[in-house]
N, C-alpha and C positions, 0 to 999 in steps of 0.2 A: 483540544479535548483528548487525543491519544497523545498517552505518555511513550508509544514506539517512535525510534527514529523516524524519519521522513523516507528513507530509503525502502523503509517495510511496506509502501503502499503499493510498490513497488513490481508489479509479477514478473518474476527472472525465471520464465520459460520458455517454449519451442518460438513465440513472436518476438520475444525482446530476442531471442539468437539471431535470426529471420532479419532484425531491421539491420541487426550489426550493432547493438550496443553492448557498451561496457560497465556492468555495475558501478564500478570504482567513479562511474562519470554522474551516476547518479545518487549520493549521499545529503548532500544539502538542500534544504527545502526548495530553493528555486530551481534549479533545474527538475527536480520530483514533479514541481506544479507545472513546468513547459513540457516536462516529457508527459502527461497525462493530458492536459490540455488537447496535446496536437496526438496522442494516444491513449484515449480512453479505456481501451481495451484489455491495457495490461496494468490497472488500478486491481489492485486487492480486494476482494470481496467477499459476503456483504460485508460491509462496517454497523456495528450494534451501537446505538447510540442511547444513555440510558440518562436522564438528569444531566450532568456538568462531565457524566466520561463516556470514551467512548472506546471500543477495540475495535480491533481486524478479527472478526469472529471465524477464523482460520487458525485447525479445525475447530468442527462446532461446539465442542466442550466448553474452549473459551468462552461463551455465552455466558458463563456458570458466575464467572470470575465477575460480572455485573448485578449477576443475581441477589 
């Protein structure tokens, strides 16, 4: 339902520094779904889900963009 890469779900802040990860290691949908799995914490949020799309309503403006 999101047309962003898999990487964007992705939050590359002070935790993901913290675990010792490396973006470049998360691009591809399956390591996105194991890294959030075993850390949910660092998932993008919220996600706006409207009909058949959905975004990373990050900032909230994007909201707009489903409206």
């Amino acid at each position: 339902m999101l047309k962003s890469p898999p990487a964007e779900l992705v939050r590359k802040d002070k935790r993901f520094s913290e675990l010792g990860l490396r973006a470049e290691d998360y691009v591809d949908r399956e390591p996105v779904i194991a890294l959030l799995l075993k850390h949910p914490e660092l998932m993008q949020r919220p996600i706006v889900i409207r009909g058949k799309r959905a975004i990373i309503a990050r900032p909230g403006e994007k909201v707009l963009e489903l409206l």
